[in-house]
LUMMAR-868965 format. One record per residue (C-alpha): residue number from 0; residue in three letters; z, x, y. Coordinates in steps of 0.1 Angstrom, whole numbers, padded with zeros to 4 digits, always signed. Layout:
BEGIN
+-----+--------+-------+-------+-------+
: num : residu :    c3 :    c1 :    c2 :
+-----+--------+-------+-------+-------+
: NUM :    ala :     Z :     X :     Y :
...
+-----+--------+-------+-------+-------+
# end
This chain:
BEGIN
+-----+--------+-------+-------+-------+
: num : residu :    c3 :    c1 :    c2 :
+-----+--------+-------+-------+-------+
:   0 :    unk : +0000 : +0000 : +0000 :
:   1 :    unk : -0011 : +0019 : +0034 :
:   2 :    unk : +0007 : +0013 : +0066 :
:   3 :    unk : -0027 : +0005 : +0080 :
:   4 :    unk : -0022 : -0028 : +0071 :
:   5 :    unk : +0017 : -0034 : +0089 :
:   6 :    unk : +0009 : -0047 : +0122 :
:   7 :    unk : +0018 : -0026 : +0154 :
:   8 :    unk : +0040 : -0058 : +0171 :
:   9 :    unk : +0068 : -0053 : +0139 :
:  10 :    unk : +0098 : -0044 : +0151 :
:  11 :    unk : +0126 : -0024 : +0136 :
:  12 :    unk : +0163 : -0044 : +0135 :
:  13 :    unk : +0178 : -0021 : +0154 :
:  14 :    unk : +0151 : -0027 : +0186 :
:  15 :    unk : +0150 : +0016 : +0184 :
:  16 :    unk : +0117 : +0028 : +0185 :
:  17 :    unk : +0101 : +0045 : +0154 :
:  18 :    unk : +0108 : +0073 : +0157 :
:  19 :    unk : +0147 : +0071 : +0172 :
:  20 :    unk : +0173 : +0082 : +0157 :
:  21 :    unk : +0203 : +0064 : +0158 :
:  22 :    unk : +0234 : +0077 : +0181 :
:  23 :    unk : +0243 : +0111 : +0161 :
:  24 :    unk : +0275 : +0128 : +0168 :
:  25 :    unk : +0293 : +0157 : +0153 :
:  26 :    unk : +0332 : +0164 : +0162 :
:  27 :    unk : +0342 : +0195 : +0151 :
:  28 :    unk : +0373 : +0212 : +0134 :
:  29 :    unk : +0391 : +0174 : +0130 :
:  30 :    unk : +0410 : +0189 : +0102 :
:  31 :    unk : +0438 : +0216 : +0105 :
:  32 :    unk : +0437 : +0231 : +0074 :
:  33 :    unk : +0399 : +0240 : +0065 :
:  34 :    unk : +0377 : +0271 : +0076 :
:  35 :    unk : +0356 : +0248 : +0085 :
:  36 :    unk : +0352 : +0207 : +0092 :
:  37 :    unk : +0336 : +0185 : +0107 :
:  38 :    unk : +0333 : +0144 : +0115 :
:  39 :    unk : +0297 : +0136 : +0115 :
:  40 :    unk : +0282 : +0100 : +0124 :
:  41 :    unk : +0243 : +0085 : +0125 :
:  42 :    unk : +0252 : +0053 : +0138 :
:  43 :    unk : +0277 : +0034 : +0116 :
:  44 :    unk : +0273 : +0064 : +0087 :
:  45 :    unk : +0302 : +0082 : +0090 :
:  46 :    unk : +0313 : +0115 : +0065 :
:  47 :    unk : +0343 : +0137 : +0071 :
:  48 :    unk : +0326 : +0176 : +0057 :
:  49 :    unk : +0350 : +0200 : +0051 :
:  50 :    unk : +0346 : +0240 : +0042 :
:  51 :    unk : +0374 : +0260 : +0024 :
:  52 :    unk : +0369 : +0296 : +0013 :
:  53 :    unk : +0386 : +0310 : -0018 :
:  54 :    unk : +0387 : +0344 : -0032 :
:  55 :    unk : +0368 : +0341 : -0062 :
:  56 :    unk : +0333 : +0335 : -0078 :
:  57 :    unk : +0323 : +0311 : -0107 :
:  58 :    unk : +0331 : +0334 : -0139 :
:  59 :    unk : +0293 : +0337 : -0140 :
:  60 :    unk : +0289 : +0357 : -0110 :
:  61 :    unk : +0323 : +0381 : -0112 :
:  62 :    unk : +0312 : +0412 : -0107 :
:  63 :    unk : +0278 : +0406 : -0094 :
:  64 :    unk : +0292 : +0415 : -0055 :
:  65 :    unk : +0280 : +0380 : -0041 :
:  66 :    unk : +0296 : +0348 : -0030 :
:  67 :    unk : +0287 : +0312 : -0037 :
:  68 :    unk : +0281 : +0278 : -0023 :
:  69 :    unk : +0289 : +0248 : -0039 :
:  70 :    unk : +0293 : +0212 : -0026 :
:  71 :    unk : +0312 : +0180 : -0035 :
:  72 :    unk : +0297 : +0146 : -0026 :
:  73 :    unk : +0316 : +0113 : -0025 :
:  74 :    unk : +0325 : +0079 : -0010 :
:  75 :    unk : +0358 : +0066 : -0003 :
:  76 :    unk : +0368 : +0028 : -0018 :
:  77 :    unk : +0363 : +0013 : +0015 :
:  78 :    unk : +0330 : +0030 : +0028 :
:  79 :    unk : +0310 : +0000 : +0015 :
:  80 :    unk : +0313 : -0038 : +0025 :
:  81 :    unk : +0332 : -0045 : -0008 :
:  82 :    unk : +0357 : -0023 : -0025 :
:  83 :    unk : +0346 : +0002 : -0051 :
:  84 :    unk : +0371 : +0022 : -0072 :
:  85 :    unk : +0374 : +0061 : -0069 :
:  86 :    unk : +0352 : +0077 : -0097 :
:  87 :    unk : +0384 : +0099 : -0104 :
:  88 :    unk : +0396 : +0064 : -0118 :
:  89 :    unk : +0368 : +0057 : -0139 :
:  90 :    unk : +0371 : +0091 : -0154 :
:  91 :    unk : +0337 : +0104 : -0146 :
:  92 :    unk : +0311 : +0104 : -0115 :
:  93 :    unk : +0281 : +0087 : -0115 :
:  94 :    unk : +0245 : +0101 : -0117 :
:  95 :    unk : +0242 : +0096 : -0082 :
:  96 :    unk : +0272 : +0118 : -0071 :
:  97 :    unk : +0261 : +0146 : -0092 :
:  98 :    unk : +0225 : +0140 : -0076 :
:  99 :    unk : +0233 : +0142 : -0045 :
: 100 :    unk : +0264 : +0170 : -0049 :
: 101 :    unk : +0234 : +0190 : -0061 :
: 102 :    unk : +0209 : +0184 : -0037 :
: 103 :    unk : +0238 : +0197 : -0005 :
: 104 :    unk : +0247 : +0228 : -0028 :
: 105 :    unk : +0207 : +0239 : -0033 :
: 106 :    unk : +0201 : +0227 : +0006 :
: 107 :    unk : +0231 : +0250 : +0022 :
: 108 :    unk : +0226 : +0278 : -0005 :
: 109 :    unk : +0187 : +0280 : +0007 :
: 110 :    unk : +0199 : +0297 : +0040 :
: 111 :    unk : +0226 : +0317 : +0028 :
: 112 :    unk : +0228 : +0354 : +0023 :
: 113 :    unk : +0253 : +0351 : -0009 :
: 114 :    unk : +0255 : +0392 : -0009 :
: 115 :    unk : +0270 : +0392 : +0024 :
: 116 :    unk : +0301 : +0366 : +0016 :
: 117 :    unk : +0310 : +0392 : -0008 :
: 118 :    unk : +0327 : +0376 : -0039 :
: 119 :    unk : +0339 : +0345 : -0026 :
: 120 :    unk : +0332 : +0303 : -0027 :
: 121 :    unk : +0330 : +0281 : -0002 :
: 122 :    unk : +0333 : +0246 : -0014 :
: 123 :    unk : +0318 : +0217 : +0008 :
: 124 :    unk : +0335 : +0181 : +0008 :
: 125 :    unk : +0317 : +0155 : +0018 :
: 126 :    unk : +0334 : +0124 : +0024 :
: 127 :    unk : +0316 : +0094 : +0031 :
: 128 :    unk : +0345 : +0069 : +0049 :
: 129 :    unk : +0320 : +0043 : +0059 :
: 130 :    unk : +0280 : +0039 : +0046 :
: 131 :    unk : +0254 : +0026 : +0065 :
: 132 :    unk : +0220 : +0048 : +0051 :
: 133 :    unk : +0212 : +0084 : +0050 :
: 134 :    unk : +0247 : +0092 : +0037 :
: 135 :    unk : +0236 : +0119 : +0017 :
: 136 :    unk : +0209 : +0137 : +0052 :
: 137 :    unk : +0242 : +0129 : +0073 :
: 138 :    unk : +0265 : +0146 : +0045 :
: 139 :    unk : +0237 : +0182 : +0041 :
: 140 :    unk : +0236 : +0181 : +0083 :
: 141 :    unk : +0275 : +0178 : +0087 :
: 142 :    unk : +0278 : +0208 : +0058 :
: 143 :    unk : +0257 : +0231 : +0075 :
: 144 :    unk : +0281 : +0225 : +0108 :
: 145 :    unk : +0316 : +0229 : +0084 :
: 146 :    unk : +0299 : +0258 : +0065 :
: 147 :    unk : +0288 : +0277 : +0097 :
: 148 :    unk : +0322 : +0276 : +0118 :
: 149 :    unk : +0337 : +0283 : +0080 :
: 150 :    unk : +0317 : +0318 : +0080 :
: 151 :    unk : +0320 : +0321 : +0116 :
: 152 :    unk : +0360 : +0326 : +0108 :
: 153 :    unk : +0354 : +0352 : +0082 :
: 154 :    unk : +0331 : +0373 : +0105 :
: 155 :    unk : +0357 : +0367 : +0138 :
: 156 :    unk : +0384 : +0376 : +0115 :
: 157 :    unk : +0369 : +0409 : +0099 :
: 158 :    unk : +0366 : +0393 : +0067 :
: 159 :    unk : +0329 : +0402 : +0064 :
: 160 :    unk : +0304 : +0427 : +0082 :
: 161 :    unk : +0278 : +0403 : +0097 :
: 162 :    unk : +0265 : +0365 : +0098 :
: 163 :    unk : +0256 : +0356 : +0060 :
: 164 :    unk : +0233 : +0328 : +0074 :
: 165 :    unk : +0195 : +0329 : +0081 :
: 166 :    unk : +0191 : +0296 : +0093 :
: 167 :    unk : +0199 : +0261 : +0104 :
: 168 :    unk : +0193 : +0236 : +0079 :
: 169 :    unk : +0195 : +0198 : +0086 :
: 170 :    unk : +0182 : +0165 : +0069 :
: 171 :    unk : +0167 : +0130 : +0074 :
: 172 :    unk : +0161 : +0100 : +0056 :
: 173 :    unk : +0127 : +0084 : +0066 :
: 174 :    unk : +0102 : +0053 : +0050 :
: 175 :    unk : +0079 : +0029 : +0056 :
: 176 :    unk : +0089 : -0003 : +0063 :
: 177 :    unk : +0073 : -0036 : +0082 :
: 178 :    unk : +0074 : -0015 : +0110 :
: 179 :    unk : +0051 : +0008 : +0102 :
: 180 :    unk : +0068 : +0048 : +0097 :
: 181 :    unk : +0100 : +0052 : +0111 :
: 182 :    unk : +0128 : +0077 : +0108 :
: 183 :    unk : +0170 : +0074 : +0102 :
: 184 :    unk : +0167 : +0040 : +0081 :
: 185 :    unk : +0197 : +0020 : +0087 :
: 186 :    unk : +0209 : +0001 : +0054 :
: 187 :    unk : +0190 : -0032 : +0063 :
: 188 :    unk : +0157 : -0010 : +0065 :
: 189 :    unk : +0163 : +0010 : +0032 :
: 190 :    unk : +0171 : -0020 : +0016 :
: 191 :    unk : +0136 : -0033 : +0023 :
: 192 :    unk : +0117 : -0004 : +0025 :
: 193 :    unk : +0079 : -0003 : +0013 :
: 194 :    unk : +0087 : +0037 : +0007 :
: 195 :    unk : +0116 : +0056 : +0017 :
: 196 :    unk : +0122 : +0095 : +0015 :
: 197 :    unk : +0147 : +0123 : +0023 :
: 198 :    unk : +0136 : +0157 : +0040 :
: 199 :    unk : +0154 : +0188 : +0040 :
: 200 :    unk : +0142 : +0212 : +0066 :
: 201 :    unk : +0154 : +0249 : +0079 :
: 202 :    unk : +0160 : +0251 : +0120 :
: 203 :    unk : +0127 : +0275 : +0121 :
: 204 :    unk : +0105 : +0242 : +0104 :
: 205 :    unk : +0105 : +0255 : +0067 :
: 206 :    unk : +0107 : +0227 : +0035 :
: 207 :    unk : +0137 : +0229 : +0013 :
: 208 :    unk : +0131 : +0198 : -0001 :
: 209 :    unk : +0114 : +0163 : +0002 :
: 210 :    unk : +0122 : +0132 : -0019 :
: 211 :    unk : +0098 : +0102 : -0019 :
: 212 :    unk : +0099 : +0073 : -0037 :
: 213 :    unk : +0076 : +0037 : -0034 :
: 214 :    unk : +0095 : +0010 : -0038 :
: 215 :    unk : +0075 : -0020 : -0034 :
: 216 :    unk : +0038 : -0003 : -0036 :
: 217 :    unk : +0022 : +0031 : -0037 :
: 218 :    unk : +0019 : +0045 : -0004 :
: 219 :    unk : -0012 : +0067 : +0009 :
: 220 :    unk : -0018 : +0103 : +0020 :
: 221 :    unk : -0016 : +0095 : +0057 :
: 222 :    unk : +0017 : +0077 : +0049 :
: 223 :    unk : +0032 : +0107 : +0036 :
: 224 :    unk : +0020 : +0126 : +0065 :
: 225 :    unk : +0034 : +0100 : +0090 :
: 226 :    unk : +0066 : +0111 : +0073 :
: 227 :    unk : +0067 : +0145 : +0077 :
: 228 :    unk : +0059 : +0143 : +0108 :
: 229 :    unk : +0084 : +0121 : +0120 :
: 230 :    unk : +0110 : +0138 : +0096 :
: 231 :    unk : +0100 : +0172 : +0114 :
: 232 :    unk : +0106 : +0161 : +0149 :
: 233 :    unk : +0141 : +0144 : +0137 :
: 234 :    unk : +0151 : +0173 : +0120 :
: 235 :    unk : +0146 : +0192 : +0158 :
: 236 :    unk : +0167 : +0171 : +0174 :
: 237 :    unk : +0197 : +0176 : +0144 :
: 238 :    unk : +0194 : +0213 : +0147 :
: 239 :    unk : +0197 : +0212 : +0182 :
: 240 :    unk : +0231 : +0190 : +0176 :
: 241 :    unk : +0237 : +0213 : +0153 :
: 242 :    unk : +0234 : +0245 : +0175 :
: 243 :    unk : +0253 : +0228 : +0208 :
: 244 :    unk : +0284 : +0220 : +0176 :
: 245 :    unk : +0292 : +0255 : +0168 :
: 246 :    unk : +0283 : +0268 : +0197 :
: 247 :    unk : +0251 : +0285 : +0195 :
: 248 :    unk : +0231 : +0259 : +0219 :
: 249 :    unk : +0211 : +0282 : +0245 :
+-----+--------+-------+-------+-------+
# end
């Protein structure tokens, strides 16, 4: 099913144009105890990311003279409209949870210098405390900001020689819908998405990952390219969020 066909007059629910982001804000260090944290919200998304540093590497990697990332996803009982129990209680996680636990750990690891942590781990919690869409973009854009202040403690404190990151990384969730394209899908438009996707892109415009799925109908070439396109430019703006939170905004 191509876009050509959705008129130009739809209109998103949210009256923002198609390629608007919802209000994005990132509060750093909100917790006392972490190298690294970080309250990040796309509109009514909201995901406490935390970074703590230990001294140690997966027994895998002992001896190897490198760190490691790793990343925890989750959401809390009362993110959603309706109660859901903690997957602690239920004894395992869910495919999703893995999933997306995966997809922050390869993201943040992408732009990471591991030989420069030396052997240690920093694990990144993400807490989702209230869902609205792109909970798992807004969780891999809020790591990147608890990661970098995490690191930016070790190299203030003499804890390592230089800056173990090479870049920014951020993410977006973007789809088709009536509307045509459109970027940062809100539940009600992922909900009834013709195609939605999740990009995963360095601040210097390099892929780390893309994830597209039709829903309703296959989508076209020039669909796909409306995408990028507006996942690129969204992806920008994040970094540039990203830069002003830990400081680094020129």
């Amino acid at each position: 099913m191509s876009t050509d066909k959705v008129t130009s007059m739809s209109k998103r629910p949210s009256a923002r144009l198609n390629d608007e982001m919802r209000h994005v804000s990132i509060e750093t260090n909100i917790n006392a105890y972490a190298e690294g944290s970080c309250l990040i919200s796309f509109g009514n998304t909201k995901v406490i990311c935390t970074a703590s540093v230990s001294q140690n590497v997966p027994r895998w990697l002992k001896g190897q003279k490198q760190g490691w990332i790793t990343a925890e996803y989750g959401m809390l009982p009362r993110s959603t409209h309706s109660r859901m129990d903690r997957e602690a209680v239920k004894g395992k996680q869910s495919g999703r949870t893995q999933e997306i636990s995966r997809l922050i750990g390869r993201s943040l690891r992408s732009v990471v210098d591991l030989k420069s942590l030396g052997e240690r781990t920093i694990q990144l919690d993400c807490d989702v405390i209230q869902a609205d869409g792109g909970t798992r973009t807004a969780s891999i854009t809020g790591a990147y900001v608890a990661l970098h202040l995490a690191v930016q403690k070790l190299f203030t404190e003499d804890k390592i020689d230089q800056m173990p990151l090479t870049d920014y990384v951020a993410a977006i969730s973007c789809g088709i819908t009536s509307a045509g394209a459109v970027s940062d899908l809100d539940y009600k438009e992922d909900s009834n998405a013709i195609a939605d996707g999740n990009f995963v892109m360095t601040g210097n415009g390099m892929w780390i990952e893309q994830q597209v799925t039709a829903e309703q109908a296959p989508i076209s070439s020039q669909d796909i390219q409306s995408l990028h396109n507006l996942a690129e430019k969204s992806i920008a703006e994040l970094v540039q969020l990203q830069k002003k939170a830990t400081g680094e905004a020129s």
